[in-house]
PDBQT receptor file of N, H, CA, C and O in Angstrom, charges set to zero:
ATOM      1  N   UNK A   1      -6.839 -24.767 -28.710  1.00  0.00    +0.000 N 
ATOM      2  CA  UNK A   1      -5.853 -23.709 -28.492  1.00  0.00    +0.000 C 
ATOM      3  C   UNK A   1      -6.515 -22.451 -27.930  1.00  0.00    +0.000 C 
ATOM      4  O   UNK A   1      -6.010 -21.698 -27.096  1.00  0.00    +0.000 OA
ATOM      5  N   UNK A   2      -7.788 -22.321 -28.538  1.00  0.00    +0.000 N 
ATOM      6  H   UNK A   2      -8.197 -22.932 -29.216  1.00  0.00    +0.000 HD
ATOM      7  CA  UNK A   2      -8.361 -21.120 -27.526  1.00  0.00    +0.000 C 
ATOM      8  C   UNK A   2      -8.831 -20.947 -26.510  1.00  0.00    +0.000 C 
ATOM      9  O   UNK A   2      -8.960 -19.968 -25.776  1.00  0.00    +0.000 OA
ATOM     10  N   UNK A   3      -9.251 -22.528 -26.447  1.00  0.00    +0.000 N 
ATOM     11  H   UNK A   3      -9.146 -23.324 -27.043  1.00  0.00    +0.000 HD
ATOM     12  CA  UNK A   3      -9.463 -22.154 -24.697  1.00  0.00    +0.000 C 
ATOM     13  C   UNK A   3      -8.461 -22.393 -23.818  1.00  0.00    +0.000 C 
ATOM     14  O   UNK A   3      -8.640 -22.282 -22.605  1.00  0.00    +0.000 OA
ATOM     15  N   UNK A   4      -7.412 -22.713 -24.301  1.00  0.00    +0.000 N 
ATOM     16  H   UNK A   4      -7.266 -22.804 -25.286  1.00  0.00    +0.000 HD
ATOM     17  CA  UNK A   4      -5.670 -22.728 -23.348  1.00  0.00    +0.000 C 
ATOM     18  C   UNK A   4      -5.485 -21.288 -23.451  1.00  0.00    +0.000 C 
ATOM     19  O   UNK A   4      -5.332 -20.900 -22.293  1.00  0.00    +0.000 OA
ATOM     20  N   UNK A   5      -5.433 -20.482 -24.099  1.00  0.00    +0.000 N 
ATOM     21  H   UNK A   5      -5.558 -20.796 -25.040  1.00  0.00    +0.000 HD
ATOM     22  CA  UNK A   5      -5.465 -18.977 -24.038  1.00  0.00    +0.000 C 
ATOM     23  C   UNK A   5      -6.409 -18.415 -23.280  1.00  0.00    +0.000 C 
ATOM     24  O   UNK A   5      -6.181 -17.395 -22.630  1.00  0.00    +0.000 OA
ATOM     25  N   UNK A   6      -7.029 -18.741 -23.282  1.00  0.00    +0.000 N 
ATOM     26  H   UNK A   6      -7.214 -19.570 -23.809  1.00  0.00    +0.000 HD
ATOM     27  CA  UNK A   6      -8.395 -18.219 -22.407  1.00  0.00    +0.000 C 
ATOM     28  C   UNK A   6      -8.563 -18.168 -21.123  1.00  0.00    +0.000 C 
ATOM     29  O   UNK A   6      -8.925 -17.349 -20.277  1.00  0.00    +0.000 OA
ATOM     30  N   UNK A   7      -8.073 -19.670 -21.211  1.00  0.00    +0.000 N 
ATOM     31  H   UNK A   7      -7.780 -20.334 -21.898  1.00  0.00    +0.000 HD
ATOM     32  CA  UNK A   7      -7.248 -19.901 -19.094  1.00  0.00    +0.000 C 
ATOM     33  C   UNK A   7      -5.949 -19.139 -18.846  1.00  0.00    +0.000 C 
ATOM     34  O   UNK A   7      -5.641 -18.429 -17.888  1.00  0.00    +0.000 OA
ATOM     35  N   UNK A   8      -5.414 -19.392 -19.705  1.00  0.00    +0.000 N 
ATOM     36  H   UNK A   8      -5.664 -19.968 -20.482  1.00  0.00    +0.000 HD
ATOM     37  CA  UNK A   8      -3.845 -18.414 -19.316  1.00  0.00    +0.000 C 
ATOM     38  C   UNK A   8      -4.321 -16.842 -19.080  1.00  0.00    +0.000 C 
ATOM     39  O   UNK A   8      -3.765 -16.068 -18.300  1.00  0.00    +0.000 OA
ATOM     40  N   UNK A   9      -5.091 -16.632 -19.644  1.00  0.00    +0.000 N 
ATOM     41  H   UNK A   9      -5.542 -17.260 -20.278  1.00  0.00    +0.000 HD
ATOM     42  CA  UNK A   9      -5.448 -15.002 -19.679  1.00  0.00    +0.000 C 
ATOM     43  C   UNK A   9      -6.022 -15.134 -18.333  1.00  0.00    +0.000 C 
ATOM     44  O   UNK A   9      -5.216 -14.967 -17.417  1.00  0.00    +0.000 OA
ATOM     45  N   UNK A  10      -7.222 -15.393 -18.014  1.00  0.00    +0.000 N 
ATOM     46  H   UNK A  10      -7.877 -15.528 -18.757  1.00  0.00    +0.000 HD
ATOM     47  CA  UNK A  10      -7.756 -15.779 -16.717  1.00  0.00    +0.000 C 
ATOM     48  C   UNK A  10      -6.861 -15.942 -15.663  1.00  0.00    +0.000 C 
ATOM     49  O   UNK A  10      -6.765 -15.167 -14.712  1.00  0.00    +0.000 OA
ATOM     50  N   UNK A  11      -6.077 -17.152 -15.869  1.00  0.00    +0.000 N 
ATOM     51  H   UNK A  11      -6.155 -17.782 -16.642  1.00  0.00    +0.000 HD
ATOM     52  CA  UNK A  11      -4.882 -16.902 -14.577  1.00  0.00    +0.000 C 
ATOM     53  C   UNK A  11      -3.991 -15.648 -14.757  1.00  0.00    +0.000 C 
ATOM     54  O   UNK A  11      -3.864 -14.974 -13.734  1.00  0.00    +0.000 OA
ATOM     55  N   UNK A  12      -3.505 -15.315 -15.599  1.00  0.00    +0.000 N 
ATOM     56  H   UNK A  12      -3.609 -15.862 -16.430  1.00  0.00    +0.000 HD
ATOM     57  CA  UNK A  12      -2.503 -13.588 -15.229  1.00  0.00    +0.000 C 
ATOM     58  C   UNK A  12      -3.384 -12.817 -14.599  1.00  0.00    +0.000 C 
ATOM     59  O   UNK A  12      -3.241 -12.409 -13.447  1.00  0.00    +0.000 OA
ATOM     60  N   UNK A  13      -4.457 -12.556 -15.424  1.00  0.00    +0.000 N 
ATOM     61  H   UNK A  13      -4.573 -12.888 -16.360  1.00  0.00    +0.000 HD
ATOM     62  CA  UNK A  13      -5.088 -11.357 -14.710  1.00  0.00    +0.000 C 
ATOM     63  C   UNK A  13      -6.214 -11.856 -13.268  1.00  0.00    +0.000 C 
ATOM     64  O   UNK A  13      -7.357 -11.442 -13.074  1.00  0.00    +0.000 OA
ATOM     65  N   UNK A  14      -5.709 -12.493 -12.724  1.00  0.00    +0.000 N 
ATOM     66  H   UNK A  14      -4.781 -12.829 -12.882  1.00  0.00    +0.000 HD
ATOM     67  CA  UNK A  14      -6.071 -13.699 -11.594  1.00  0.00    +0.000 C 
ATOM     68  C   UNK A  14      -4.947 -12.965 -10.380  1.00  0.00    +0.000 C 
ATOM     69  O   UNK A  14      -5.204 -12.966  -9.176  1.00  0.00    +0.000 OA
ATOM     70  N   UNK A  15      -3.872 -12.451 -10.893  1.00  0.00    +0.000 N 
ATOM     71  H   UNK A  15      -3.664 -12.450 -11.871  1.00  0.00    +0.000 HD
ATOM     72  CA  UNK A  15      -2.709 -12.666 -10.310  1.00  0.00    +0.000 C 
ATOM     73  C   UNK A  15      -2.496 -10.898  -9.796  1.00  0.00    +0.000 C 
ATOM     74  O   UNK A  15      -2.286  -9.951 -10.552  1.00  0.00    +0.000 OA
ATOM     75  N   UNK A  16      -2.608 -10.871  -8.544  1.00  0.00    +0.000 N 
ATOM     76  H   UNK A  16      -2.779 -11.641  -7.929  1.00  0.00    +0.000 HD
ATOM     77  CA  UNK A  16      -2.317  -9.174  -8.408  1.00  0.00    +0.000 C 
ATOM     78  C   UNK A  16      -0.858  -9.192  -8.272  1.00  0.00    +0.000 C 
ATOM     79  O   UNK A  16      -0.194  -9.882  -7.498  1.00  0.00    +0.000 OA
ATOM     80  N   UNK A  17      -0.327  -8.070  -9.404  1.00  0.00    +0.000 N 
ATOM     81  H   UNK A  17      -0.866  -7.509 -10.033  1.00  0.00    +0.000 HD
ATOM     82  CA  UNK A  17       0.399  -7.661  -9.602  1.00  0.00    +0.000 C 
ATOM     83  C   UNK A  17       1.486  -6.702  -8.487  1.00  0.00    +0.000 C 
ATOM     84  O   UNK A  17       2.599  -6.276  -8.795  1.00  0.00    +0.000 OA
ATOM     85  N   UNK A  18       0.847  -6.543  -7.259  1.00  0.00    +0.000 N 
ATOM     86  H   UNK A  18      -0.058  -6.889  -7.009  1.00  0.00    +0.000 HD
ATOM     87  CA  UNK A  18       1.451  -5.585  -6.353  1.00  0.00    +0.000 C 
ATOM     88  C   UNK A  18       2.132  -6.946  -5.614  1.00  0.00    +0.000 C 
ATOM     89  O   UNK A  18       3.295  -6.863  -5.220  1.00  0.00    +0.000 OA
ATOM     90  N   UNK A  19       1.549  -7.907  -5.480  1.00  0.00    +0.000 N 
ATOM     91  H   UNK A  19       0.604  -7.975  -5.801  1.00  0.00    +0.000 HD
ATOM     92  CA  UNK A  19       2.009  -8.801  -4.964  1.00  0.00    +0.000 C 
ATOM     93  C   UNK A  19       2.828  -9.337  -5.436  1.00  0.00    +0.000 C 
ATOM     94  O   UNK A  19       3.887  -9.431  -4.816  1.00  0.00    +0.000 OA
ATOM     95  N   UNK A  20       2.727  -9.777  -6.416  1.00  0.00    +0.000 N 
ATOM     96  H   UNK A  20       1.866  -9.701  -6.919  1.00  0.00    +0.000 HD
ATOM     97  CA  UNK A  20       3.725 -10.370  -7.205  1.00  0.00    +0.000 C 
ATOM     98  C   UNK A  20       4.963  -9.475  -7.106  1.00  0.00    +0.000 C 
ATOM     99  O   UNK A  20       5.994 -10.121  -7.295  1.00  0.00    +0.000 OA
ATOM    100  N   UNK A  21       5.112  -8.482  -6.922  1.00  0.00    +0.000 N 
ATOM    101  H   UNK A  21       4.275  -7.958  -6.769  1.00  0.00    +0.000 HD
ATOM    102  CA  UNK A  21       6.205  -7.283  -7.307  1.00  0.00    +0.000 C 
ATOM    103  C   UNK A  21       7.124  -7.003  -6.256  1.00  0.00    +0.000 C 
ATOM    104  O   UNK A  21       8.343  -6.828  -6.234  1.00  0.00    +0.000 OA
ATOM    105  N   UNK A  22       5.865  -7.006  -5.040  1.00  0.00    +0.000 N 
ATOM    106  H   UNK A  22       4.875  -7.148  -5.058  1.00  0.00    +0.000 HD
ATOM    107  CA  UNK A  22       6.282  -7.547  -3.725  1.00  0.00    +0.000 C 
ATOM    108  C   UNK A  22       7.078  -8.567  -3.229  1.00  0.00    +0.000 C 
ATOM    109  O   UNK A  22       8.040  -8.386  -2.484  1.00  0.00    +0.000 OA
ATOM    110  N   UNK A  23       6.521 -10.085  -3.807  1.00  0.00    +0.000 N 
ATOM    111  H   UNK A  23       5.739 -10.232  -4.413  1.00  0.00    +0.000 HD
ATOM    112  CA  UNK A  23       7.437 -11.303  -3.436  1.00  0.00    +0.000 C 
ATOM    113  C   UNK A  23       9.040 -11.358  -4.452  1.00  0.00    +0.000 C 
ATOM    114  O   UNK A  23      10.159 -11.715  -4.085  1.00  0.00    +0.000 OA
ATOM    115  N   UNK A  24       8.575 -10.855  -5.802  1.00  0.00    +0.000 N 
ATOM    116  H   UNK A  24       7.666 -10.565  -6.100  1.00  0.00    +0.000 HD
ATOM    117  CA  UNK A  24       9.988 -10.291  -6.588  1.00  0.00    +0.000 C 
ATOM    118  C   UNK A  24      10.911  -9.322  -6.299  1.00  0.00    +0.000 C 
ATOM    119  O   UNK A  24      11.808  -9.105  -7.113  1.00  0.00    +0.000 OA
ATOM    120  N   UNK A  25      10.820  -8.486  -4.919  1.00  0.00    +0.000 N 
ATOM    121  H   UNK A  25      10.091  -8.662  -4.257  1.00  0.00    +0.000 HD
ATOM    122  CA  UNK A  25      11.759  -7.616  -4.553  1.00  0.00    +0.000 C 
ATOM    123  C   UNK A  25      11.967  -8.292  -3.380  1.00  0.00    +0.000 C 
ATOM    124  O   UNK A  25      13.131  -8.691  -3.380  1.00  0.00    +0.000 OA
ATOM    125  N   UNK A  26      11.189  -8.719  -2.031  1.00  0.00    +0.000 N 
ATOM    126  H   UNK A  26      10.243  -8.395  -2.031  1.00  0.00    +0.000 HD
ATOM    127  CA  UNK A  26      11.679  -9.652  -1.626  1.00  0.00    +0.000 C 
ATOM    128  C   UNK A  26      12.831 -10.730  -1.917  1.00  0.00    +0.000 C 
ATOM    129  O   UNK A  26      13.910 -10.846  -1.335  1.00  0.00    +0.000 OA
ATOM    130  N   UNK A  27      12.391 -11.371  -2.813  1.00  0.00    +0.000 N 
ATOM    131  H   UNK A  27      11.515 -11.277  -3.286  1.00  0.00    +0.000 HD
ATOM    132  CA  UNK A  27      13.481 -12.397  -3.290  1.00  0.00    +0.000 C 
ATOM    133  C   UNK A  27      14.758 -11.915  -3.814  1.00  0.00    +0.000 C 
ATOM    134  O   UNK A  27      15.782 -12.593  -3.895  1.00  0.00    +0.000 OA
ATOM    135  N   UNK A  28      14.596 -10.465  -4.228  1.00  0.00    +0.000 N 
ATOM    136  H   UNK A  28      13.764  -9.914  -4.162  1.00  0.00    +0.000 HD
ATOM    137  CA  UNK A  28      16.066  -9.894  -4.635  1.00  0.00    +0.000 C 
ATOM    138  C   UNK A  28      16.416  -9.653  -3.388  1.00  0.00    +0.000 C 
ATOM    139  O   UNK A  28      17.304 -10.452  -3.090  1.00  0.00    +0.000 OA
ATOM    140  N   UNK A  29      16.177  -8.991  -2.559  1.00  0.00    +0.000 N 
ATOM    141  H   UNK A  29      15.456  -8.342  -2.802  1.00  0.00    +0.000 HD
ATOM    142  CA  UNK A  29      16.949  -8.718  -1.482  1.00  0.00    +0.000 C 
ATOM    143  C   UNK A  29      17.650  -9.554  -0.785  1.00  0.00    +0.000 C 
ATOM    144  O   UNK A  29      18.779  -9.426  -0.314  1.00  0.00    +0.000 OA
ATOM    145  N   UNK A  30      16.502 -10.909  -0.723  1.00  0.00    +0.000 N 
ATOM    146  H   UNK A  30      15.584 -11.013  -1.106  1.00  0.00    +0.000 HD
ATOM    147  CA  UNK A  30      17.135 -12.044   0.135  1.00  0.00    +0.000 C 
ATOM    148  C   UNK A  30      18.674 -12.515  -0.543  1.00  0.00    +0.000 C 
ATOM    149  O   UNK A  30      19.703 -12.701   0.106  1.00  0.00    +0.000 OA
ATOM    150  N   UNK A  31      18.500 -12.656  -2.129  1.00  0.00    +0.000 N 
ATOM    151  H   UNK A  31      17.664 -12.505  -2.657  1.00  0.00    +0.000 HD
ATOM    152  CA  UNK A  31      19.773 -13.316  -2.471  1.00  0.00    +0.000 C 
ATOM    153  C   UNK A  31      20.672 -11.972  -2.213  1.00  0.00    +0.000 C 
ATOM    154  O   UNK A  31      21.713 -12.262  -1.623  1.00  0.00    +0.000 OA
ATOM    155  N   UNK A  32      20.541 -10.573  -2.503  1.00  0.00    +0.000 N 
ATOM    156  H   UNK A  32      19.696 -10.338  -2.982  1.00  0.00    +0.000 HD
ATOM    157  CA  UNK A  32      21.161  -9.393  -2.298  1.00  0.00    +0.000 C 
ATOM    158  C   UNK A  32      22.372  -9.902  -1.421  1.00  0.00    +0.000 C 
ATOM    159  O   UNK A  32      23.550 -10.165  -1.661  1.00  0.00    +0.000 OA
ATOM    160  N   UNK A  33      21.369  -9.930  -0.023  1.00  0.00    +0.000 N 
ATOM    161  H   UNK A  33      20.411  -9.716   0.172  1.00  0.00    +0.000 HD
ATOM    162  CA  UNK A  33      22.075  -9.821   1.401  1.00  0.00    +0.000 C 
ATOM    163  C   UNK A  33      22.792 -11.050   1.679  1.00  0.00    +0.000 C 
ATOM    164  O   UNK A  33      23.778 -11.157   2.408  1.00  0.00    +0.000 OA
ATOM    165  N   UNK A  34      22.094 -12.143   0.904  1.00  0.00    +0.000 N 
ATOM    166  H   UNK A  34      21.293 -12.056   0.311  1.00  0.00    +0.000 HD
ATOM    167  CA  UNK A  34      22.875 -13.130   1.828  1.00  0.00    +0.000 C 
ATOM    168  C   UNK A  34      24.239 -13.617   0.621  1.00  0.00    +0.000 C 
ATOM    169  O   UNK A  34      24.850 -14.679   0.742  1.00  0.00    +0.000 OA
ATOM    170  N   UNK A  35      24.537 -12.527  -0.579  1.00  0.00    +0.000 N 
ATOM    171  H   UNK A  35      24.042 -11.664  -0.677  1.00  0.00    +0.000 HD
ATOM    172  CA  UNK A  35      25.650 -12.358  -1.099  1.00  0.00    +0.000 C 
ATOM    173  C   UNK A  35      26.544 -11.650  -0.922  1.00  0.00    +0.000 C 
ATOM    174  O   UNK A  35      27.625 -11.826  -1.485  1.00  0.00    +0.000 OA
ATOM    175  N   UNK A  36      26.251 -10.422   0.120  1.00  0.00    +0.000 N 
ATOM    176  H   UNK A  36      25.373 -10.279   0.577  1.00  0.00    +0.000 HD
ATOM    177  CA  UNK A  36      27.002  -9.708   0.797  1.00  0.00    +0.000 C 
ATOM    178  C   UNK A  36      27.530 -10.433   2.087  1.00  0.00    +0.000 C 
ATOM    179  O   UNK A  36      28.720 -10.332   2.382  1.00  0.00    +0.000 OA
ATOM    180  N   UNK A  37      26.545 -11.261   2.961  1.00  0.00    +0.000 N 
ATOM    181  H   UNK A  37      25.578 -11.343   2.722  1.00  0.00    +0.000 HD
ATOM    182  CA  UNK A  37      27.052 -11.529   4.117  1.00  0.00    +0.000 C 
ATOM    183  C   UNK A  37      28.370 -12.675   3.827  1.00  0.00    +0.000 C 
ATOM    184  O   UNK A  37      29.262 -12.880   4.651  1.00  0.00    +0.000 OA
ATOM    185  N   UNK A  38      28.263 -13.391   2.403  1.00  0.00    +0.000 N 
ATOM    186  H   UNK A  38      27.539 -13.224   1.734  1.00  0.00    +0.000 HD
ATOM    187  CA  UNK A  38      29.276 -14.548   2.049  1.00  0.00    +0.000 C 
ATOM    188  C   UNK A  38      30.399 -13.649   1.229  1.00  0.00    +0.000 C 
ATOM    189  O   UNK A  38      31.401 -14.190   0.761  1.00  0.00    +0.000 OA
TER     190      UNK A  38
């Protein structure tokens, strides 16, 4: 169990966060717009 924690920790902080925040506002917009255009 601790070293499954250990990797999970490793991968989040693996993971830049601007990016991530980036492709998550992206993806809102996309469904945004293409719920306005329907």
């Amino acid at each position: 169990m601790i070293n499954k924690d250990r990797n999970s920790n490793v991968a989040i902080s693996n993971v830049d966060p601007r990016k991530l925040s980036k492709q998550l506002f992206a993806a809102l917009q996309h469904f945004f717009y293409n719920d306005c255009d329907s």
